[in-house]
Each structure stands twice: as structure tokens, then as C-alpha cells.
C-alpha positions in Angstrom: -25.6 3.9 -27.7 -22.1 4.0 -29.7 -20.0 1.0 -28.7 -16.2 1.4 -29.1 -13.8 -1.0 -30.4 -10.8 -1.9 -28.4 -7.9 -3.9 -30.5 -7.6 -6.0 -27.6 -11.1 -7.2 -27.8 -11.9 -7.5 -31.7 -14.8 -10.4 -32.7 -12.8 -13.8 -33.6 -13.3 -15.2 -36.4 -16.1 -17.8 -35.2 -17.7 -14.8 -33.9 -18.4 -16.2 -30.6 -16.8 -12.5 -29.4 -19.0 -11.3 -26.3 -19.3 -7.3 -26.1 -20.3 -7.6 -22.4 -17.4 -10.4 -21.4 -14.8 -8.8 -19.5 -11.5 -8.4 -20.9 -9.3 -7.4 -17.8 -7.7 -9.9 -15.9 -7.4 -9.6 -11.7 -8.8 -6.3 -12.5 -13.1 -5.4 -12.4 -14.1 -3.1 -15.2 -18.0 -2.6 -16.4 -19.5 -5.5 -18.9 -23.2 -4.4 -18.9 -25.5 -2.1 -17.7 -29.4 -1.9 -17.9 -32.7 -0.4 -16.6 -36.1 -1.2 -16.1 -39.5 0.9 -16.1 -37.0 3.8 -14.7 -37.4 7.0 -16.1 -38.1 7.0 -19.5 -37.0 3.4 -19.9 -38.9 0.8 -20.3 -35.7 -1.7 -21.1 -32.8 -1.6 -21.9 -29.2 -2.9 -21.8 -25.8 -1.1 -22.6 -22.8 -3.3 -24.0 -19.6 -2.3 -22.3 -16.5 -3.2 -25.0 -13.5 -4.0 -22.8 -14.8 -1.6 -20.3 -15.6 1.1 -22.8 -19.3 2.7 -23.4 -20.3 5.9 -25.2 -23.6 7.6 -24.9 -24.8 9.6 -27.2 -27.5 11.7 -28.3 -28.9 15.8 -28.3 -28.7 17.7 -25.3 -31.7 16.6 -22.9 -31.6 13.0 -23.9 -30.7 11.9 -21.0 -27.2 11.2 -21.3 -25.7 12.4 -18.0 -28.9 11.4 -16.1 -28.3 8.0 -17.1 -24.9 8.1 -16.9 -24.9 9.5 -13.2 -27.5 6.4 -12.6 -25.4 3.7 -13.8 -22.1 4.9 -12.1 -22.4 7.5 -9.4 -25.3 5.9 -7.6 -24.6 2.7 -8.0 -21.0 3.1 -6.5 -22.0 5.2 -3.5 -25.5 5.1 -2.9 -25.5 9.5 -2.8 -29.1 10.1 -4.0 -29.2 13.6 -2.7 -30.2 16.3 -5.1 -26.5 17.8 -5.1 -25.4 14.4 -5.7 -27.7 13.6 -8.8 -27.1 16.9 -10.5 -24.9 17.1 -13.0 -23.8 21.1 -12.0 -23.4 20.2 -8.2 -26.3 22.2 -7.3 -29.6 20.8 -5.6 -32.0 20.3 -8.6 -34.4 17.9 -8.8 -34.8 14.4 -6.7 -34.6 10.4 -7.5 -38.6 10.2 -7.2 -38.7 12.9 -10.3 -35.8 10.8 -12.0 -37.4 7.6 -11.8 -41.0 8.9 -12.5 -39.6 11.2 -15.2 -41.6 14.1 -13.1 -44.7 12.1 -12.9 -44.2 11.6 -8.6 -47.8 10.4 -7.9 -47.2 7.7 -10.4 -47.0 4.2 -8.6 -44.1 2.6 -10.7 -41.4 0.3 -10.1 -38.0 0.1 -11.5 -34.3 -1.1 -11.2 -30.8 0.3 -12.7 -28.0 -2.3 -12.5 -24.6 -2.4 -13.3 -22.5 -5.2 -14.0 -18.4 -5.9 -13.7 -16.3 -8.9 -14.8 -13.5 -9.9 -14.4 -10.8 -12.8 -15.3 -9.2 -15.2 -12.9 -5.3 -16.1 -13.0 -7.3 -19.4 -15.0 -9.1 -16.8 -17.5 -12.7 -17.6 -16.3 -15.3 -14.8 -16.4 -16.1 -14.1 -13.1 -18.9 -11.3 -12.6 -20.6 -9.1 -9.9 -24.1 -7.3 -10.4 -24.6 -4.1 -8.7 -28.2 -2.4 -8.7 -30.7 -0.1 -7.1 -34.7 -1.4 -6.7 -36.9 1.7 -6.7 -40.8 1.6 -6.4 -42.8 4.5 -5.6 -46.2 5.1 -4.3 -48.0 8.7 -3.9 -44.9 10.4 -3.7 -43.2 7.6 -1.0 -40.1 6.1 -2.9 -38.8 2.8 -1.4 -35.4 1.7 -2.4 -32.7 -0.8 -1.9 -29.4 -1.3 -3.6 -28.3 -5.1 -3.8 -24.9 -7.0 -4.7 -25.1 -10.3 -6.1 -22.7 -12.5 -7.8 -25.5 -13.4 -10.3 -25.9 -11.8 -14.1 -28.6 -10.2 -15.4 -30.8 -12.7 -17.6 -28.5 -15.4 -16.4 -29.5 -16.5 -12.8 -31.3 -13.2 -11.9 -34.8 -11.7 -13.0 -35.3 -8.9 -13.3 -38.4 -8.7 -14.7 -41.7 -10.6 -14.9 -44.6 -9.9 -17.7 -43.1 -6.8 -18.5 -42.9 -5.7 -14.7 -40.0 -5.2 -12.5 -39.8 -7.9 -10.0 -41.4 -6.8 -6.2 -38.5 -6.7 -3.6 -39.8 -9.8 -1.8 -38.7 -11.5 -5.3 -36.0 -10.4 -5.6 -35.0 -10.6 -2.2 -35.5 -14.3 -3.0 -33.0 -14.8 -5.9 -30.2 -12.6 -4.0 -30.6 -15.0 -1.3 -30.6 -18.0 -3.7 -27.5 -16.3 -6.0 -25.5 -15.4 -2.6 -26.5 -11.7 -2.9 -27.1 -9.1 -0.7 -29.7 -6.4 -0.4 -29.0 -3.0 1.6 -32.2 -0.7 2.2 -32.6 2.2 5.2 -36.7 2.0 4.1 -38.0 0.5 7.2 -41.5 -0.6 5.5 -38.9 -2.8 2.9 -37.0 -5.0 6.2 -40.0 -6.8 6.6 -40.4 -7.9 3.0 -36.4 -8.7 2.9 -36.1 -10.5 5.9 -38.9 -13.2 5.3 -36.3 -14.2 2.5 -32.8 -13.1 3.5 -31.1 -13.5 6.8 -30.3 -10.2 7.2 -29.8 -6.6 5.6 -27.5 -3.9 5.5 -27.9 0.0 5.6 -26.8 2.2 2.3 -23.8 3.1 4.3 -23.1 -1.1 4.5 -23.7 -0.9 0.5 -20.9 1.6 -0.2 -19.1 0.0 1.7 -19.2 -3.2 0.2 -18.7 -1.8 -3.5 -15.4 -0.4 -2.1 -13.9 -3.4 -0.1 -15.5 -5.8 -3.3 -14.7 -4.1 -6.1 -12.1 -1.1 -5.4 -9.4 -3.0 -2.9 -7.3 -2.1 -1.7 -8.7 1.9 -1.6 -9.6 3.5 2.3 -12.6 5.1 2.2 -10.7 8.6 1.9 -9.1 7.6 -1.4 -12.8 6.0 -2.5 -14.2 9.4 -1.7 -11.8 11.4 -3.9 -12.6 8.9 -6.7 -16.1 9.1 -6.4 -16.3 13.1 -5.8 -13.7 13.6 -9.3 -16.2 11.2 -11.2 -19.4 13.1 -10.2 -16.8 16.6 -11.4 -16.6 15.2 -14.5 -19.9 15.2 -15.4 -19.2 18.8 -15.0 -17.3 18.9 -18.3 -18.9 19.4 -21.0 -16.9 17.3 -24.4 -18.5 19.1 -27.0 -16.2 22.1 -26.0 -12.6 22.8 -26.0 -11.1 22.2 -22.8 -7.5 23.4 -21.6 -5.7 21.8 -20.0 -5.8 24.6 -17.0 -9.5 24.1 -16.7 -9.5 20.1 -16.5 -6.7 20.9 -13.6 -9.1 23.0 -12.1 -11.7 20.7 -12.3 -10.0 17.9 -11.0 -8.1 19.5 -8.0 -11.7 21.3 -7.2 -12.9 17.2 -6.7 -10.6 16.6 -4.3 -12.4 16.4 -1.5 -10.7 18.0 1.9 -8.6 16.3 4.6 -10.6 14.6 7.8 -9.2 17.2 10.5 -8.1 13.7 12.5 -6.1 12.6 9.6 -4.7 16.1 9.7 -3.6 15.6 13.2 -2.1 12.4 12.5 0.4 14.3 10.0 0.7 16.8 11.4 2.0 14.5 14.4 3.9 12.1 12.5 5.8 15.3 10.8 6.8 16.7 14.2 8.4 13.1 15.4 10.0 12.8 11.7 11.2 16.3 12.8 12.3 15.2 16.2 14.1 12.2 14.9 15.7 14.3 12.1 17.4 16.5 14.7 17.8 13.6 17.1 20.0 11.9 13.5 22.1 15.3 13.3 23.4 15.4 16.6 23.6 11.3 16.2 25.6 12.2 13.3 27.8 15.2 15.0 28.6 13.2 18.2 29.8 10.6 15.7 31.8 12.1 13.7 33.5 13.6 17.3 33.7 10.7 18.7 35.3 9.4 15.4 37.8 12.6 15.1 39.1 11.3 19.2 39.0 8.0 18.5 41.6 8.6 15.2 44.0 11.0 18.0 44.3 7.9 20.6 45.3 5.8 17.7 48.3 8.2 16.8 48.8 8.8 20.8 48.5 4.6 21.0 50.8 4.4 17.8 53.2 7.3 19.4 53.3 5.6 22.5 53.9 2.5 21.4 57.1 3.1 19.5 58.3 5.3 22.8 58.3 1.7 24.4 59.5 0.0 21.5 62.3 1.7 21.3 63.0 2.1 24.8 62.9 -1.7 24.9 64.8 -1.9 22.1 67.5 0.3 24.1 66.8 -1.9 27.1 67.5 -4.8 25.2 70.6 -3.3 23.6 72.5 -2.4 26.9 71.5 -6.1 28.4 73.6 -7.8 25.5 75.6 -5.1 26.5 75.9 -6.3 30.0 75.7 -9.5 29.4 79.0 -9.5 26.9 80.7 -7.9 29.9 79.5 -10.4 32.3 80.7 -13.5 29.9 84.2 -11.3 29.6 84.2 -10.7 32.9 83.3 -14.3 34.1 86.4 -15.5 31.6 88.8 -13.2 33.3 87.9 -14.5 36.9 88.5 -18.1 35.4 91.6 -17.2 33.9 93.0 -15.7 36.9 91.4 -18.5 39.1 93.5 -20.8 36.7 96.5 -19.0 37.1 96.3 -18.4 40.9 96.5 -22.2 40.6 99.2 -22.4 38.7 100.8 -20.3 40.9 100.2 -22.2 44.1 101.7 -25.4 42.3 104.8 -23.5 41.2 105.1 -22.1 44.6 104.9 -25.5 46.4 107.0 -27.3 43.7 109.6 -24.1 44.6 109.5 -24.8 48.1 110.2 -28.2 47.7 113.1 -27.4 45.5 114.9 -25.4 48.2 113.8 -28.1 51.0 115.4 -30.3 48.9 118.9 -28.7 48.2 119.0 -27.9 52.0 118.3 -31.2 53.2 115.9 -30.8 55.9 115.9 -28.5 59.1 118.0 -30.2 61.5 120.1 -32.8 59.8 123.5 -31.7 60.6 
């Protein structure tokens, strides 16, 4: 095992430095790994450095089979032979893995992986992932199990240099707040007299995703899982273009659910439908725009018509009403003088009475 430094995460100078304490914060990355009496294991324990671990070794160490142990299978729970190979073709099975070929071997063992984390208050906080094999004449049992307990540190893994039976560790889970997952119907039995209850593989995966990849859909934790496993694929001690990692990466991707398809396909056509539906939106606008501006300049045409016209209007009433006051004076005048008139005539008449003496008076 090479362990690789990462600046972040040098040794302090008290050398208190922890290889397998996690170094992230609000983010889980691998702290430890192990396995026990599993393969050609009897114990062991890899140091993750800030999420980092190199295996090394020559070809047929047993590099990619404990690799794909650790990190495939313990995120999905896949143990089919085109899962556990490292081509992507069937070859070989878990009972030869964990027997190392040797399938009427009665033997019991467990791979585990651990993840930390730090909180917003930088405490550790950890979550143990692991698979519990045992098998008997050729009849593998397994469970995986989650469990916020460490390895050596509130969970046992092993006792007088055996892996612990399942009805142990079923205890500690249930102690530790754990949780075993098994489709081996002889294992329930065992499980149950300790735990309240038990999920399927299929509950396991999906409990590593919703636990330790939120906030990824099961499509999106498919894709990652199916590029991991095509990268074991690739082999480093080779040059690799760039063309061929692209290849190798877009071949991972795993295909569209036909539903999700459908969905797309569906939403595309209404985005489509709306799109069109905006255009004409956006034509009957601008017309209705281009008429409204024309009754402005008819409203703004029409306007100074009557403005004017009452300006005109208005002009021709001063008009009138000038005549009316001349005309109004005039009449007075005359009046006036029509009275004038009548007093000059009366005062005449009495003149000539006067020089006459009256009618009669002879």
C-alpha cells in the first residue's frame, strides 16, 4: 500500500496527524478500508490520506480485485460476475473471490469501508459500510451493513482471530444504530433475534446513495457507479489519449430509462408549443402595438381639429360679443337721445303755447 501525501493534510508537528481522519468538510470521502479472512487476507487495513489510496504491486496481486471489493460492491451491492470483473465480461464469482478458488472451503469474512466527514463544528463524523460473507459447501451467505460505528472503535470485527458470526454482529449494528441488509433467507432468522428489522440489497444501495451521495437520483448514481466499474478498465501503466479515456467514459454512461425519455420527449414538445404560442404572443403584440401608435396620431390629429375649431369658435364669440356690447351702446345712445328729444319737443311746444296764449283767450 503507497499512501499519498496531500498538502492539506501534512502531520503537525505534535504528530497527533490521523491518516484515516477525514479531511473534507460537509463532504464524505474514504478514511479507511479493511478485510478479514476474505480472499487472501487474513487482515488488513488501508489508510486513506485526505481521501487518497494507491495500491500497488505486480500484475495478479490483487490490485483491482480488491479494489473492486472495497468500492464497487460496497457502493452497490452488484456481485454478479460482469459486475466483479474487471474487463466487463462474466468471469469468475464472489464464492471464488472470497475463497480465493477454494469454494468448498467453510470460511467467513468481511470487507468494510469507511467515510468521514467534518461538521460546520469540525468534528469527525464517520459511516462504516461493509459486506459479511460466510460460505459453506459452496452456499455463500451474505449481508451488507451500515453503521455509524468505526472499525476497532465501537465495532468488532473480529474475535480470536475469527470474523464475528452475523448473529454478532447483528448485535453491535443494533447497539451502534446500524443496519444490516441480506436477500439470504437462512441469515433473517439470525438478524432478526437482534435487530428489528432488515432490508433487501436493493434497500442497501439505496441507502449508500440517499446517505452518502445526496442529493444524486438513482439515474445519476447509476452513471457514477457504471464509469467507476469502466475505469478499472484502464489500465495506468499505459499511455492513454485522451480520445480513448473519452471513449471510455461516454461508453459508461449508462442509457436513458425509455420513461424518462418520454418525459423529454414530452416536456420538448410543450417547450415547443409554448415557443410558437411566445411568437405569435410576440407578433400580435407588436400589431397591436403598431395600431395602438396610429390612434394616438388619429387621437393627437383629432384633437387639434377641435382645438382649433374651438379656438375659431371662441374667436368669433368675442367677436360677437364686441358687436353685442357696440351694439347694446348704440341702442342706449339712441334711447338717450330719443329722450332728449321728447323733452326738447315738449319744452318746444310749450314755447309756442306760451307766445300764443292759450286756445281761446281772445
Amino acid at each position: 500500500m503507497s499512501v499519498i501525501e496531500h498538502p492539506s493534510r501534512r502531520p503537525s508537528a505534535t504528530g497527533d496527524w490521523d491518516p484515516g481522519d477525514p479531511g473534507a468538510e460537509g463532504r464524505w470521502q474514504p478514511t479507511r478500508a479493511g478485510v478479514v479472512n476474505s480472499w487472501a487476507w487474513a487482515e488488513e487495513t488501508f489508510l486513506f490520506a485526505d481521501g487518497w489510496l494507491a495500491l500497488t504491486g505486480p500484475n495478479g496481486s490483487g490490485k483491482s480485485l480488491t479494489a473492486s471489493m472495497l468500492v464497487t460492491v460496497l457502493l452497490d451491492a452488484d456481485v454478479s460476475q460482469t459486475a466483479l470483473s474487471v474487463s466487463g465480461k462474466a468471469a469468475g464469482t464472489l464464492t471464488s473471490r472470497h475463497t480465493d478458488r477454494s469454494e468448498r472451503d467453510d470460511k467467513t469474512g468481511i470487507w468494510w469501508l469507511e467515510y468521514g466527514l467534518r461538521d460546520s463544528q469540525g468534528q469527525a463524523v464517520h459511516l462504516t459500510t461493509g459486506l459479511w460473507l460466510r460460505n459453506t459447501g459452496s452456499d455463500l451467505q451474505r449481508a451488507f451493513f451500515i453503521t455509524p460505528a468505526r472499525a476497532g472503535a465501537g465495532l468488532t470485527l473480529q474475535r480470536d482471530r475469527e470474523s464475528v458470526r452475523i448473529d454478532d454482529l447483528a448485535q453491535q449494528l443494533a447497539d451502534a444504530g446500524g443496519d444490516l441488509f441480506t436477500s439470504s433467507p437462512k441469515l433473517l432468522p439470525k438478524i432478526l433475534a437482534h435487530m428489528q428489522a432488515a432490508g433487501d440489497e436493493a434497500a442497501y444501495r439505496n441507502s449508500v446513495r440517499t446517505r452518502l451521495f445526496a442529493p444524486l437520483e438513482e439515474v445519476q448514481f447509476d452513471a457514477l457507479v457504471s464509469v467507476l466499474r469502466s475505469l478499472r478498465s484502464v489500465r495506468t501503466a499505459e499511455a492513454i489519449s485522451l480520445r480513448q479515456m473519452c471513449t471510455v467514459l461516454t461508453d459508461a454512461l449508462p442509457a436513458l430509462d425509455p420513461e424518462r425519455i418520454d418525459v423529454i420527449a414530452e416536456s420538448m414538445e410543450r417547450i415547443a408549443d409554448l415557443e410558437k404560442q411566445l411568437q405569435d404572443t410576440k407578433a400580435e403584440t407588436s400589431l397591436l402595438e403598431a395600431a395602438d401608435k396610429a390612434y394616438q396620431r388619429y387621437l393627437a390629429i383629432v384633437a387639434q381639429s377641435e382645438a382649433a375649431a374651438l379656438i375659431a369658435a371662441n374667436s368669433d364669440f368675442s367677436d360677437l360679443a364686441r358687436r353685442e356690447r357696440d351694439a347694446t351702446g348704440t341702442l342706449q345712445a339712441a334711447r338717450e337721445r330719443q329722450s332728449g328729444l321728447k323733452d326738447e319737443h315738449s319744452e318746444a311746444l310749450v314755447a309756442i303755447f306760451g307766445a300764443r296764449g292759450p286756445p281761446g283767450g281772445r
